[in-house]
C-alpha positions as CSV (number, residue, x, y, z in Angstrom):
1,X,0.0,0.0,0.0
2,X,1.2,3.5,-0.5
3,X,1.1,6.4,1.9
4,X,-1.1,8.0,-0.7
5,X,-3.6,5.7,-0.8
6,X,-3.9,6.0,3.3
7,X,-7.2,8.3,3.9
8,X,-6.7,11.1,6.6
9,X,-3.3,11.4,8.9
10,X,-1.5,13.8,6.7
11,X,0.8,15.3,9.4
12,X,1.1,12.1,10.8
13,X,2.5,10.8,7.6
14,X,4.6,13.7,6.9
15,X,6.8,12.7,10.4
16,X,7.0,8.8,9.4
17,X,8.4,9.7,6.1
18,X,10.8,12.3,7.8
19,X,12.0,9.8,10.5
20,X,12.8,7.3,8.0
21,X,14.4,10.1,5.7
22,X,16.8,10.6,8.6
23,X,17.4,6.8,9.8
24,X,15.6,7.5,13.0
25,X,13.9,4.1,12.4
26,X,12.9,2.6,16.0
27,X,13.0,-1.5,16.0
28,X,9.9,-1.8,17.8
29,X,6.6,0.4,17.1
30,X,2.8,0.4,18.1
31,X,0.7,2.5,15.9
32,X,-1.9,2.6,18.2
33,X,-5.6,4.4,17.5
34,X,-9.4,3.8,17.7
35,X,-11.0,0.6,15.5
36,X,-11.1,2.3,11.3
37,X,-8.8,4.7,12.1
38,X,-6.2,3.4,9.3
39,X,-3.4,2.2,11.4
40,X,-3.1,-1.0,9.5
41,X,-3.1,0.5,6.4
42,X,-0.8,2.9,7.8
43,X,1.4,0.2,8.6
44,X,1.4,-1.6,5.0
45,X,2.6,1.5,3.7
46,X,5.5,2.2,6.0
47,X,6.7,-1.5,5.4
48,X,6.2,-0.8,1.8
49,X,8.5,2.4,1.7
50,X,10.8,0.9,4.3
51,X,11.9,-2.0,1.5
52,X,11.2,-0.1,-1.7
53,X,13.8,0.4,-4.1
54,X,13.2,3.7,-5.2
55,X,11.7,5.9,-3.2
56,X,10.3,9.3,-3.5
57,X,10.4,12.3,-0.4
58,X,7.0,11.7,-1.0
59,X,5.6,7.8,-1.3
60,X,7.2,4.7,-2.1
61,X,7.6,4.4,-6.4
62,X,4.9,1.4,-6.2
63,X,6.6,-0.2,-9.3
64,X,10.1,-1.3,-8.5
65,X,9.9,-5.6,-7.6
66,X,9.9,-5.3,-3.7
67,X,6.7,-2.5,-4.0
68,X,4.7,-5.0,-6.5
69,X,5.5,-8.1,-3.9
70,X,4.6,-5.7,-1.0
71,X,1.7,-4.2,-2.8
72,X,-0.1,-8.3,-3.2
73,X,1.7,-8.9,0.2
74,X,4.1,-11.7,-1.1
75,X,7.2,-10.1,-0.1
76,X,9.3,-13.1,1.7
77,X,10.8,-10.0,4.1
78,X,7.7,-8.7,5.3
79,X,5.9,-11.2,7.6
80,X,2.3,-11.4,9.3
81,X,1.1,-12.2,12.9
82,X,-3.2,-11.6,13.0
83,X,-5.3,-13.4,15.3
84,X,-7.1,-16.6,14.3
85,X,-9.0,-19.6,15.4
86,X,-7.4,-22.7,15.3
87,X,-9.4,-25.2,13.0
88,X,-8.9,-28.8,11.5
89,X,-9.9,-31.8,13.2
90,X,-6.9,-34.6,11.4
91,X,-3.5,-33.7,11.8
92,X,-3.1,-33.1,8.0
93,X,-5.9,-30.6,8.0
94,X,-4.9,-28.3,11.2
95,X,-4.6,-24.9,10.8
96,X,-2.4,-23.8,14.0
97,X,-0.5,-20.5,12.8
98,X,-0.9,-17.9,10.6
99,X,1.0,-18.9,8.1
100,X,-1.7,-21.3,7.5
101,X,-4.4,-18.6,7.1
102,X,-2.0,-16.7,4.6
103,X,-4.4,-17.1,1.8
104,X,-7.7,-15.7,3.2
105,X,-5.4,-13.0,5.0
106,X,-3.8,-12.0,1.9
107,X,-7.7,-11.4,0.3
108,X,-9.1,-10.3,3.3
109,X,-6.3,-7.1,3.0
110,X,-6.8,-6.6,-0.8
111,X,-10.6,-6.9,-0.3
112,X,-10.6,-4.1,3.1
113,X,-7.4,-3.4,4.4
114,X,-9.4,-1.0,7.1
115,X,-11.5,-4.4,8.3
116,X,-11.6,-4.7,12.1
117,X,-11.6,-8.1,13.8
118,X,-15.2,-9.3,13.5
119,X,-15.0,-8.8,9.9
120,X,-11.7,-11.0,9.7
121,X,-12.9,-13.6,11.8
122,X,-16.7,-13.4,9.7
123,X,-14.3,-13.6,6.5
124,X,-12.5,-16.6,7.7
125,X,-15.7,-18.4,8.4
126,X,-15.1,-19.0,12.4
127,X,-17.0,-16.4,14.1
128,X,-18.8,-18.6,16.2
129,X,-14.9,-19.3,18.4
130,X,-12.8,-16.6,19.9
131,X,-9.5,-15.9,17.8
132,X,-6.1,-15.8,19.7
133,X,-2.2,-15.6,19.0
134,X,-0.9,-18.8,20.2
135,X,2.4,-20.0,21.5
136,X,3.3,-21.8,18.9
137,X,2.9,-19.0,16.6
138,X,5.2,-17.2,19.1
139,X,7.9,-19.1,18.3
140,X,6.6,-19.3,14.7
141,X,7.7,-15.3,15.0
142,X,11.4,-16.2,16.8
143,X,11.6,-18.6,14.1
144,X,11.0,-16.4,11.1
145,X,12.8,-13.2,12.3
146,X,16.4,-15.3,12.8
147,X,16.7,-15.2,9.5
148,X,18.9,-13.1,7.2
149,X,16.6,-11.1,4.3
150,X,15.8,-12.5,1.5
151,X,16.1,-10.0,-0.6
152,X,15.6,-6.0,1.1
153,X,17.3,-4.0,3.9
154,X,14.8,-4.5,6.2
155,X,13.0,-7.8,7.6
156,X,9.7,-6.7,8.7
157,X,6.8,-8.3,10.7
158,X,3.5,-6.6,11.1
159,X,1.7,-8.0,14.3
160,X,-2.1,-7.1,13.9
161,X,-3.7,-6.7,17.0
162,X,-1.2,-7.8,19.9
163,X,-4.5,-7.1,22.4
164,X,-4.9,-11.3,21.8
165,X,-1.5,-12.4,22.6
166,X,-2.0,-12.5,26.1
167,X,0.5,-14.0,28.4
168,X,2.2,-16.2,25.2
169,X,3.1,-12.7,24.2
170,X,6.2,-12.9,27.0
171,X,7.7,-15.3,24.6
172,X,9.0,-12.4,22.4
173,X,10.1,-10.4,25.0
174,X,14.1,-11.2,24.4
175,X,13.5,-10.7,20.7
176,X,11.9,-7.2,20.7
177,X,14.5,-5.7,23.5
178,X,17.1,-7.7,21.1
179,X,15.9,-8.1,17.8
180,X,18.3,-9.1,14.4
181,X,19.8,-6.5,12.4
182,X,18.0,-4.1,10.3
183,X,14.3,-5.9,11.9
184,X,11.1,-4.0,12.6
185,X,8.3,-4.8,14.4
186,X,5.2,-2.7,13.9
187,X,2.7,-3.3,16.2
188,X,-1.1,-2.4,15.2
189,X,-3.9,-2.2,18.2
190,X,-6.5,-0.3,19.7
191,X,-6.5,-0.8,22.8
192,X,-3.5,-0.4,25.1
193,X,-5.4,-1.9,28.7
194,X,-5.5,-5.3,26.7
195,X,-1.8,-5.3,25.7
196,X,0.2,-7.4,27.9
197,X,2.5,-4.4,30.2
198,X,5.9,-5.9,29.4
199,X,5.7,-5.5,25.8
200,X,3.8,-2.2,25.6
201,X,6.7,-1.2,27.7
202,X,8.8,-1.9,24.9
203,X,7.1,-0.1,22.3
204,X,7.8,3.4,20.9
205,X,3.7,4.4,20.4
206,X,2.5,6.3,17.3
207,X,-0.7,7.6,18.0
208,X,-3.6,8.0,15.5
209,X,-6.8,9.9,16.1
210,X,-10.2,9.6,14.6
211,X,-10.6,10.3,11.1
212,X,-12.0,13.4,10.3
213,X,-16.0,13.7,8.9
214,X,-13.9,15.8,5.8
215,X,-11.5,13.2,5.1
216,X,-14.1,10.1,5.5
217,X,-16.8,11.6,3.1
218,X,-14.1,13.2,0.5
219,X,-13.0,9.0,1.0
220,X,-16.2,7.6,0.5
221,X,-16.8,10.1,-2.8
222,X,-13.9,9.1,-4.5
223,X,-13.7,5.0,-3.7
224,X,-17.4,4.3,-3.7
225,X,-19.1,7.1,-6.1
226,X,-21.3,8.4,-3.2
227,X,-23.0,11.6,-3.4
228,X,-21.8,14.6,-1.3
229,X,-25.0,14.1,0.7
230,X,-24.8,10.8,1.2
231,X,-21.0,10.4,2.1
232,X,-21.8,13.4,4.5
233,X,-24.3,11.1,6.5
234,X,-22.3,8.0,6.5
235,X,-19.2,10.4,7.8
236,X,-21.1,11.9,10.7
237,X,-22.7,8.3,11.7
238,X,-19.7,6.1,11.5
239,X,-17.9,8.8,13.5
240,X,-14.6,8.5,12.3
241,X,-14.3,5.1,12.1
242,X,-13.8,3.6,8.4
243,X,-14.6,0.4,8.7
244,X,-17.9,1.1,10.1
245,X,-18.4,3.9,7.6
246,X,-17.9,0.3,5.2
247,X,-20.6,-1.5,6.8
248,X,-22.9,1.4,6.9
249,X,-22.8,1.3,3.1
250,X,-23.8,-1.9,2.6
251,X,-26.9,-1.8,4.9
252,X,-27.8,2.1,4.4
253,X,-28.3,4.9,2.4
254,X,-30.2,8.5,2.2
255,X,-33.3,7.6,2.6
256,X,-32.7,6.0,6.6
257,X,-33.6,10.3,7.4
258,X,-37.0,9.6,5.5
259,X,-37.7,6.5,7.0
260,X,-37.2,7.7,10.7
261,X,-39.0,10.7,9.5
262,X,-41.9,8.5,8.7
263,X,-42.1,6.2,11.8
264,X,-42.1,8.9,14.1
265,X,-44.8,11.0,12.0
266,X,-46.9,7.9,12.3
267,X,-46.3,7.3,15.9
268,X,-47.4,11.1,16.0
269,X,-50.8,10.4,14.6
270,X,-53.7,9.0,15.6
271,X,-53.8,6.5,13.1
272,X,-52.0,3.5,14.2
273,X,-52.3,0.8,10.8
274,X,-49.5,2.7,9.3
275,X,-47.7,2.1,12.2
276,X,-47.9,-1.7,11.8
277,X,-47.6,-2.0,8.1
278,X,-44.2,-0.2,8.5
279,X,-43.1,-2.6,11.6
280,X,-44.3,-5.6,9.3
281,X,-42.0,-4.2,6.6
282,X,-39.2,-3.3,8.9
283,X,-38.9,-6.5,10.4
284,X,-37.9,-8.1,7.2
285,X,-34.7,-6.7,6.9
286,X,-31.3,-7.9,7.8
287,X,-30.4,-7.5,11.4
288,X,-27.3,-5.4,10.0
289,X,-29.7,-3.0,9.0
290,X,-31.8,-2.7,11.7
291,X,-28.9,-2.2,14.0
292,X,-27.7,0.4,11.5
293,X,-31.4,2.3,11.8
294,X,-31.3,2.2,15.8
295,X,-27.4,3.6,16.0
296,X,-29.1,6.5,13.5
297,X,-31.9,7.1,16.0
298,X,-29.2,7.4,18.3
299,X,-27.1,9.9,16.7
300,X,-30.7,11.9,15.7
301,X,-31.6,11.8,19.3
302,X,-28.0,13.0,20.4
303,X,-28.5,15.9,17.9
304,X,-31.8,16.7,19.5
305,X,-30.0,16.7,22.8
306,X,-27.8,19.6,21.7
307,X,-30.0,21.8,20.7
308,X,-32.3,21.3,23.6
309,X,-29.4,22.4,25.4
310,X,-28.6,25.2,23.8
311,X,-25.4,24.1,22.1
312,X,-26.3,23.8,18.1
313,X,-23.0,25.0,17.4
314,X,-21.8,21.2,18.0
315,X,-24.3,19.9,16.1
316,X,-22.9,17.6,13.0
317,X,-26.3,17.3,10.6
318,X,-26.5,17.2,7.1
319,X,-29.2,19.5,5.3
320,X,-31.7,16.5,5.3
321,X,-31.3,16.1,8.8
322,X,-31.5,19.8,10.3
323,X,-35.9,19.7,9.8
324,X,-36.6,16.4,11.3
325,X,-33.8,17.2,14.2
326,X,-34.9,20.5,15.0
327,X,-38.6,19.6,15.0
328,X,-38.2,16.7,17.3
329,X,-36.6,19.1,19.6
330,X,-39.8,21.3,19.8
331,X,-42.1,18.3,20.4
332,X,-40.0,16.2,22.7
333,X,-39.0,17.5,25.9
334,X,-35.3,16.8,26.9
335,X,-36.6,13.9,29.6
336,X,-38.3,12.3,26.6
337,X,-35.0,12.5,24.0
338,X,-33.2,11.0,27.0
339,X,-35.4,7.7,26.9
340,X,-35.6,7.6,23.2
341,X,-31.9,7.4,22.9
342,X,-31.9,5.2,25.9
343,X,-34.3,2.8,24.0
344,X,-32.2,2.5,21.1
345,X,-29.0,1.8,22.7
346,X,-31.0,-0.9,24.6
347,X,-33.0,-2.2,21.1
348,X,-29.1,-2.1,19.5
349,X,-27.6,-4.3,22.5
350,X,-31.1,-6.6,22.1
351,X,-31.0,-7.1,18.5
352,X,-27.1,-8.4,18.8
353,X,-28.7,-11.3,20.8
354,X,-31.5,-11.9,18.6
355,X,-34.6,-11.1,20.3
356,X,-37.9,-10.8,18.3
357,X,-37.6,-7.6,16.2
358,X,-40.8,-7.3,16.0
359,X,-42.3,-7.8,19.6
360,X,-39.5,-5.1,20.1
361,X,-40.3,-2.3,17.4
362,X,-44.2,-2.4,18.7
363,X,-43.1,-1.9,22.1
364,X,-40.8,0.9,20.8
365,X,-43.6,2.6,18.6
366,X,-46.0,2.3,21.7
367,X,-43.5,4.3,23.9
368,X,-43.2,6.4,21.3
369,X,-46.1,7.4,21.0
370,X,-46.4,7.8,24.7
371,X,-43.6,10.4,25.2
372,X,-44.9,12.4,22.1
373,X,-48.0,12.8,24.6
374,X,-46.0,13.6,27.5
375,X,-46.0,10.6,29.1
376,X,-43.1,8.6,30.7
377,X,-41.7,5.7,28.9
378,X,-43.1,2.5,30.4
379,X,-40.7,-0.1,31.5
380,X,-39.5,-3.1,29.1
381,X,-41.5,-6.3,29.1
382,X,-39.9,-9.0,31.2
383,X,-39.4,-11.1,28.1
384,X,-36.3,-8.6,27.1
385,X,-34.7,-9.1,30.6
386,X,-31.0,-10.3,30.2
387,X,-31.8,-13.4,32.4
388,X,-34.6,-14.4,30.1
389,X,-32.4,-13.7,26.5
């Protein structure tokens, strides 16, 4: 990958590029920032530059051999550690390190090189188990890295993840304080309370922030043809966070402002056989897309929120948004945007677990409909309890 193609971080990129310019290239790095930030990708295109054979101030030259191995991530000096479930029942058939996985990696990275882990593990088709980095691809690591490179300056090996190394992680203590000549580690995670203390310790950090709403939509224009519009929304909702702005694609578009818009007018009227006609329809849609319509009530009710407190200079709304937002604030009262956003966290955390959709959505249009009215919400029935999921 090349720095280029890395959406957001400019300044960020500017000082990798420098400290590599000047040789102040540290052996052991985390690039550490929140889930879709493009840390990985980030990552890819330092290895890239690191090993290229003819580098610009600017970017790798992404044609020279080691960029076109790098670039399909078949380059024998630049080496992978990701989490993974073990899988294969007969010895001949076990799957026990990553080199194993190699394959679906490699397509997983072409495919979305800003996927998180439940995508990776969903892609490799074992999301019902919990992925790990095992001991014995720990030593698969020590075994690797003693090795003279193949064919670059620099062996490289990009650990994705090191949050699920857990205590098998103090296997590679010796070789990060120690490490071969002219070897890297670049460390990628999100969250530094997971990594194991003695190796975080050894770790220069590069942090990343949240991608900006400006750099996610200009993104989503140019690699996925959206409109300004709709970009705009998917920017605001997936709140810096790529890979989510990724999934919100697939399961959303404009029209979720029109079809919130028309729910709550209905739940606003006295009529109520609209009501169920659009729950009936609702219902039928994938759960991703459900989820993706309650995490929108939740960023409309959040917007409501700031402008029944007086702070609409905060408020992140695209033009569709500003006339259902800003009516919702006159009819709700801030006690009743509370439990609306409330509900939809809850309905978001239910709908993960699979409960009935469509009991749910009733009970949600009833309160609805109650807190329009001025009424408190009523309490959840006993079926959506946790002990009873």
């Amino acid at each position: 990958m090349l720095f280029r193609e890395v959406i957001g971080n400019e300044d960020l990129k500017k000082r990798l590029l420098s400290s590599i310019q000047e040789g102040r290239i540290s052996h052991a790095q985390l690039f550490l920032g929140p889930e879709g930030c493009g840390n990985l990708p980030m990552a890819l295109a330092y290895a890239q530059y690191l090993n290229c054979e003819n580098r610009t101030p600017e970017d790798a030259c992404g044609t020279c051999a080691s960029c076109q191995k790098a670039q399909k991530f078949i380059h024998p000096d630049i080496h992978f550690t990701f989490p993974f479930i073990v899988a294969g029942d007969k010895k001949e058939d076990r799957r026990e390190k990553c080199a194993d996985w190699l394959p679906e990696w490699r397509q997983f990275l072409s495919e979305n090189p800003y996927g998180n882990y439940q995508s990776w593990i969903r892609y490799s088709g074992n999301e019902s188990k919990q992925g790990n980095i095992n001991a014995k691809e720990c030593h698969e690591i020590i075994h690797r890295l003693s090795f003279k490179t193949f064919e670059s300056t620099y062996k490289i090996l990009i650990l994705w993840l090191p949050e699920f190394l857990e205590k098998e992680g103090n296997r590679l203590l010796k070789l990060i304080e120690e490490p071969p000549d002219n070897t890297v580690f670049l460390m990628v995670g999100h969250n530094p309370d997971r990594i194991l203390n003695t190796i975080l310790s050894r770790l220069q950090t590069v942090r990343f922030a949240r991608l900006s709403d400006k750099d996610l939509a200009s993104a989503l224009e140019e690699k996925e043809g959206l409109t300004a519009a709709s970009a705009q929304q998917i920017a605001i909702l997936s709140n810096g966070n790529f890979s989510r702005a990724m999934e919100l694609l697939h399961v959303a578009d404009s029209g979720m402002t029109r079809e919130l818009q028309q729910w709550l007018r209905w739940c606003n009227r006295p009529g109520r056989q609209e009501i169920f006609n659009w729950i009936n329809d609702f219902v039928k849609q994938p759960k991703e897309q459900q989820k993706a319509f309650f995490n929108y009530g939740m960023h409309v009710g959040r917007e409501v929120m700031l402008i029944q407190s007086g702070a609409q200079q905060l408020n992140r709304l695209t033009e569709g948004e500003i006339q259902l937002v800003t009516g919702l604030a006159k009819v709700l009262t801030p006690e009743a945007t509370s439990q609306l956003i409330q509900l939809f966290d809850r309905y978001t955390y239910l709908i993960e677990r699979n409960a009935n959709s469509k009991i749910m959505m009733t009970q949600m249009s009833v309160t609805l409909m109650r807190l329009f009215r001025g009424v408190p919400a009523s309490p959840l029935p006993a079926v959506f309890n946790d002990a009873d999921m």
